[in-house]
C-alpha positions in Angstrom: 79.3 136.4 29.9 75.8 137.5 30.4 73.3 137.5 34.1 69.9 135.3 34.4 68.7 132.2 35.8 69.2 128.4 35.2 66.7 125.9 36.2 67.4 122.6 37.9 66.4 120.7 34.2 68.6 123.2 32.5 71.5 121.6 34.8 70.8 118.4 34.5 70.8 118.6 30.8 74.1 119.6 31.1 75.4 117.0 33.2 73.6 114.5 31.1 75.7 116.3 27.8 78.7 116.3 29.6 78.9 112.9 30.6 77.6 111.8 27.5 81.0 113.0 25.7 83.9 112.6 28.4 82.6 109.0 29.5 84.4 108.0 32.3 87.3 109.7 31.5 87.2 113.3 33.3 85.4 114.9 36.4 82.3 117.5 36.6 82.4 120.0 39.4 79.5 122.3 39.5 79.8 125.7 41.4 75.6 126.4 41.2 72.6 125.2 43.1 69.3 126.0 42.4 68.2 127.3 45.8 66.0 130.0 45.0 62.2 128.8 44.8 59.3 129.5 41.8 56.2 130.1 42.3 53.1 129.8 40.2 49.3 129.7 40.6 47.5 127.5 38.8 45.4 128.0 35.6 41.8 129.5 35.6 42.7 130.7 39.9 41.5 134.2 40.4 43.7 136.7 42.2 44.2 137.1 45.3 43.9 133.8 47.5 47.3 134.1 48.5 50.4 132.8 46.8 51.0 129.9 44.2 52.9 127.0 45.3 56.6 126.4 44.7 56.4 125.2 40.5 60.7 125.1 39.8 63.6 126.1 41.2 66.6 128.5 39.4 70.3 129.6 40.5 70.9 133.6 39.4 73.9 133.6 37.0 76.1 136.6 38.2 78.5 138.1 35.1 81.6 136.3 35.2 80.9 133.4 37.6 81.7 130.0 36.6 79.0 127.0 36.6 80.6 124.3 35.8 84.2 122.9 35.6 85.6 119.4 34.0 88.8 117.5 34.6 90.0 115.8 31.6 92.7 114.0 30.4 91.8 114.9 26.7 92.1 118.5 26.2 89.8 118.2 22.9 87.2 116.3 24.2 86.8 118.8 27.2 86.4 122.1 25.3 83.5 120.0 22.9 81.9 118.4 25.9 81.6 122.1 27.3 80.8 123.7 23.9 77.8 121.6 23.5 76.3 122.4 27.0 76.7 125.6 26.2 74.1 125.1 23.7 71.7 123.8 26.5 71.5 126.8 28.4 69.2 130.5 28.1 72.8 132.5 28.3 76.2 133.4 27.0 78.8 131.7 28.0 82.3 131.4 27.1 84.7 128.3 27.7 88.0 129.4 29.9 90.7 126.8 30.7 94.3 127.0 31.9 
């Protein structure tokens, strides 16, 4: 529903919620990677010096694109597994299934 960024702990929180509450009953499939690189300088560096090392890595979130998707055989258990990740993460989502 909304654009920013997800780190790499961000998305493994939510795998960890996720499998926590289908078991081994269902399937994850993410659609995002967290290719795109962080940098930071240390604390107490003056500027200039070049640039910081590589501190995390983040995915951009587009409006409408889809970050994860579970296979279930309980319907109910699906929509709460994804409705607590949802709470894990910096943006709005919303939960679509067919």
């Amino acid at each position: 529903m909304s654009f920013g960024r997800i780190t790499s702990k961000q998305l493994i929180s939510i795998r960890q919620t996720i499998k926590k509450n289908i078991k081994k009953v269902g399937k994850i499939t993410f659609h995002v990677f967290p290719q795109t690189p962080v940098s930071k300088k240390p604390k107490e560096i003056r500027m200039g010096k070049g640039k910081g090392s590589v501190d995390h890595w983040i995915s951009k979130i587009k409006v409408g694109q889809t970050i994860c998707e579970i296979k279930t055989e309980s319907f109910l258990k699906g929509i709460k597994a994804l409705k607590l990740a949802s709470f894990r993460l910096p943006l709005k989502t919303k939960i679509v299934y067919t």
